[in-house]
N, C-alpha and C positions, 0 to 999 in steps of 0.2 A: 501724428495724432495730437501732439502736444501745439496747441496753440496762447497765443498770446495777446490780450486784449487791453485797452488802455481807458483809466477813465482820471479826466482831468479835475482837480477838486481843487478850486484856488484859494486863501487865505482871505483874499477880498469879497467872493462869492459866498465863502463860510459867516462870513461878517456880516452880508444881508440878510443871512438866514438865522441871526445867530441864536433864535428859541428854538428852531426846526433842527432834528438830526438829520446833518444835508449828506445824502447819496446821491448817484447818479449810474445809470445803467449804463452798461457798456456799450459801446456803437456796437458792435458784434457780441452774438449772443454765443459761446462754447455748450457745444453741446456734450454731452459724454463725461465720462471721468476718467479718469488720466488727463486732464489739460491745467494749464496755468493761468490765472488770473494776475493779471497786472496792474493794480492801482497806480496814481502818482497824486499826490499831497502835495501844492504849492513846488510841481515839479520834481520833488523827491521819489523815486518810484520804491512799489513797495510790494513785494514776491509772496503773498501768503502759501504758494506752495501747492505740488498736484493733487495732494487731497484736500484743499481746503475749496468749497466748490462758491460759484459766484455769492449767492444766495449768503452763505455764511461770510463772505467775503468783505459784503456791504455792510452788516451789523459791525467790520474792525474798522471800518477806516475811519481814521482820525480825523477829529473834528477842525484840525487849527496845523501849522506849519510842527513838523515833529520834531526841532530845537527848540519849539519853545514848554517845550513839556518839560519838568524838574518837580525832583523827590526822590522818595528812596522805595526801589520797589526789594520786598525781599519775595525771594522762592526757596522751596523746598522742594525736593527732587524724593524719591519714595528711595531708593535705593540704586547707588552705583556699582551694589555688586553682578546688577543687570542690565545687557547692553541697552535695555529701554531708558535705564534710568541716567546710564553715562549719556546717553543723545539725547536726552530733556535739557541736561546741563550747559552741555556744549550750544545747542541750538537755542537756548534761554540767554545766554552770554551772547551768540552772534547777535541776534536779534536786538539788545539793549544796546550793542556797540554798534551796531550798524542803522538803527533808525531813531536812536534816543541819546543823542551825545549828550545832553545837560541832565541827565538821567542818573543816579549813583545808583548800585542793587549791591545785593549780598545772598547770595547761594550757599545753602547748607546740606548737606547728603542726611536724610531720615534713616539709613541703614537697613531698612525693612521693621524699623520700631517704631511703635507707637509713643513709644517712650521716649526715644531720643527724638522724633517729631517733637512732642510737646517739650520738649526742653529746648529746642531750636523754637517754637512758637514765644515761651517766654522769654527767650533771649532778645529776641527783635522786637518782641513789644516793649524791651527797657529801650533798644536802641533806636526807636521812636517812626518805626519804617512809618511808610504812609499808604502801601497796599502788600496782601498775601498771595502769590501765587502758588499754591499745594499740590502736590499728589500725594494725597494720605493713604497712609500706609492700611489704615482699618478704619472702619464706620464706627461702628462704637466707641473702641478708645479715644477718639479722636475728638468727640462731645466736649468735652469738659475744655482742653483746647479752644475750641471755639468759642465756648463761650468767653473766654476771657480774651479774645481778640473782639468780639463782641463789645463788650464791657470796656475794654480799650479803645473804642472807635474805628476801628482797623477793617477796613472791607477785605472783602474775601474773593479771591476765584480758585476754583478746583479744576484740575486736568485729571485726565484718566480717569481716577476716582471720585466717589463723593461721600460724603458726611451727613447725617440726618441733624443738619443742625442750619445755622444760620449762613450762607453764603449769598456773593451776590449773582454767579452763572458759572455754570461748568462747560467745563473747554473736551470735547472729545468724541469719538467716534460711539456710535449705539452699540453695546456690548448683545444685546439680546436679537440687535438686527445681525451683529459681525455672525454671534451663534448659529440661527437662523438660515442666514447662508452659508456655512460650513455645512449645514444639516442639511441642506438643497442642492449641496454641491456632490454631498457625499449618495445621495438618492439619485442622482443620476451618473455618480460615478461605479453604481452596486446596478445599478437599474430595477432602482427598489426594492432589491432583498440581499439581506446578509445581515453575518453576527457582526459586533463593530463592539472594541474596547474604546472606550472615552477614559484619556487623563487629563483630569481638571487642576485647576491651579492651587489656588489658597484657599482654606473653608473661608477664613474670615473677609476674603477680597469683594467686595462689591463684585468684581468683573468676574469673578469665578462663576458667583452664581447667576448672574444673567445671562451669561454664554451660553451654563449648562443649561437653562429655560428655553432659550432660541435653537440651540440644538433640537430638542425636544421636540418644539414646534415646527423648526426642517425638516425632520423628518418622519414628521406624525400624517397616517394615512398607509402608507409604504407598509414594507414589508422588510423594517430593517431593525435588528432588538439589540443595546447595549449590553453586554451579557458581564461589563468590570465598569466598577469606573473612581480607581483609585487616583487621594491627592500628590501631586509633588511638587506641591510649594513654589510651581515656575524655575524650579532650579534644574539644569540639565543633568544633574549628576541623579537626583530624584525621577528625573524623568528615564535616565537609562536602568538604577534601580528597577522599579517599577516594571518598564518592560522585560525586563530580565527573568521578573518575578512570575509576570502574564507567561510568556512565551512556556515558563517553565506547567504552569497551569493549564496552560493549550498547548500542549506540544508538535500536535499535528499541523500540517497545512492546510486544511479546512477548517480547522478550528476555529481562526479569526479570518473573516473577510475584507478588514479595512479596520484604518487607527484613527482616531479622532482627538488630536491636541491639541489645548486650550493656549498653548502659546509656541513660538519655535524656540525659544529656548531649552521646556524639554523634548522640543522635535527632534532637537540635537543628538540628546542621549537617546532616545527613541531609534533614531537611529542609528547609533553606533552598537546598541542590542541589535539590531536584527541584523546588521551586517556580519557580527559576531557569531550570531547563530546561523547564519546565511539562511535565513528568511526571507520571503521579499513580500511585502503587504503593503498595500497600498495607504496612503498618508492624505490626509486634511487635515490643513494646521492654520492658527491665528498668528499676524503678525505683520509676517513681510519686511521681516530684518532682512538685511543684505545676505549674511549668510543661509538663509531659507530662498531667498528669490534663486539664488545659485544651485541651492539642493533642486529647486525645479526645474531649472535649466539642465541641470544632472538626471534628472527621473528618479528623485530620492525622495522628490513630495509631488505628488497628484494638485492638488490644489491647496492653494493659502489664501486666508482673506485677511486681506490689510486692517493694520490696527496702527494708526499712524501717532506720531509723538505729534501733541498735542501745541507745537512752538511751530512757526515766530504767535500762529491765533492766540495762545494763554496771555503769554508777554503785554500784547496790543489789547485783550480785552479787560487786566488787568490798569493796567495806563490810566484806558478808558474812563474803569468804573475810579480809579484815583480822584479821575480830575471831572467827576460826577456827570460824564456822557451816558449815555440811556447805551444798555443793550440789553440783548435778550437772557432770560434765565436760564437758558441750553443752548452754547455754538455747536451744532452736529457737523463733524469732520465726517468725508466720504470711507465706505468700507469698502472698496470692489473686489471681486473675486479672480484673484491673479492662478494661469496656469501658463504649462509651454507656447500657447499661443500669443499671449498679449504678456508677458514675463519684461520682453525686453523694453516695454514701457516704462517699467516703474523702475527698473534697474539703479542707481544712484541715488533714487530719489526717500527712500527710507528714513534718511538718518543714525542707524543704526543696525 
């Protein structure tokens, strides 16, 4: 399924075009999701990765040979006390050592605060970076932040989340299309009717509440009614809480027909509740960490729809906007809806 297509971008050729952002299509066109694109820059090749689909592909590639890029990019990761935010980090770090050698960054873990965010944003604006790559922890706090990187000349790109404020383009997959299809996935996995508990992530997350909208719109028509739909903060210990709490609430086996989680994290705990209480109800969940591809391969989740870490694309489209190449105000990373069938596609390829 996974193919690999090459498109040649020469230093010399960049030089004739050098007002024009030079792209070039690939002699082969990849159809589908699950496949890999393969640029090469001045002969360097460059992996943006199975969800990162052609189309978004050509918005990263670099304008000029990728040693001669230099400065200092910093990132902020939302938190490592979740496996998304440990694989931002790692995958941000390969990415800078593998396609940016004249390149210096400095990585800081946001902890899930808005507060220690903003004090990692002031820090690096004394230490004079010369772009932001974020995943902000909340929208609103995160305002006053930006402005002062603003203020500081500091360009911006967002992963995962965004900010109602000044940025230059967000890196990441559609939170309301990922919903969406969870919500379509789950209408044909009910065959249109059933109660269905929904556990949502953060109140204050951008991606909480677009998820919960695209759900909504999945599965509006149907004949399927949320009947819960308590927070747990994306934390698995919250998420098995919670189901504890349901299960205790619905006690029967008819009671629930299906579980709707906003992330595998508390799919986690979700289900080490029901194994607990030897339950068996069927699961749609966001993500597609490694340990959920495996719960599928298990029959401990029905369907998952990828929610991919946003790296090597944030890395490349901050660079980018560094060194003042034009991209788009949204790189949309693919979401596809992974089950037992098509599982052993994406297997490794997560990050986390």
């Amino acid at each position: 399924m996974k193919r690999t297509v090459t498109v040649m971008l020469t230093v010399a050729a960049l030089l004739l075009v050098s007002c024009v952002h030079m792209t070039q299509l690939p002699a082969e066109n990849p159809e589908g999701e699950g496949e890999t694109v393969l640029y090469t820059v001045d002969g360097e090749p460059i992996d943006f990765g199975i969800y990162c689909s052609e189309t978004a592909a050509e918005t990263l590639v670099p304008e000029k040979a990728l040693n001669e890029y230099t400065g200092t990019v910093g990132v902020i990761v939302s938190s490592m006390r979740f496996p998304y935010g440990g694989g931002t980090k790692v995958m941000a770090e390969e990415t800078l050592e593998t396609y940016f050698p004249n390149m210096n960054y400095v990585i800081g873990n946001g902890d899930g605060d808005p507060v220690t965010q903003s004090a990692l944003i002031d820090d690096y604006i004394a230490r004079g970076i010369d772009v932001l790559v974020i995943d902000p922890v909340e929208k609103e706090a995160m305002v006053p932040a930006f402005e002062r990187l603003k203020a500081a000349g500091i360009p911006v790109v967002c992963v995962d989340r965004y900010v109602p404020a000044d940025y230059e383009s967000v890196v990441k997959a559609d939170d309301v299309k990922i919903g969406q299809k969870a919500g379509e996935a789950m209408v044909e996995l009910l065959g249109g009717k059933g109660k269905v508990v929904e556990i949502q992530g953060a109140p204050a997350a951008s991606n909480t509440n677009d998820r919960h909208i695209g759900f909504a719109q999945g599965i509006a028509g149907s004949q399927i009614e949320v009947i819960a739909a308590p927070y747990a903060d994306f934390l698995q210990t919250r998420g098995l809480g919670e189901m504890e709490d349901l299960l205790q609430r619905f006690p029967d086996d008819g009671d629930i027909d299906a579980i709707f989680s906003q992330s595998d994290v508390m799919t986690m705990g979700i289900i080490q509740a029901l194994k607990a209480a030897g339950r068996d109800i069927p699961i749609v969940s966001i993500d597609a960490q490694e340990s959920a591809l495996g719960a599928v391969q298990a029959g401990d989740i029905d369907a998952v729809v990828a929610y991919p870490i946003p790296m090597p694309a944030g890395i490349f489209a901050g660079v980018k906007v560094m060194e003042g190449e034009e991209i788009p105000d949204y790189i949309e990373l693919e979401c596809p809806v992974i089950t037992k069938e098509n599982v052993e596609d994406y297997i490794g390829h997560s990050g986390y």
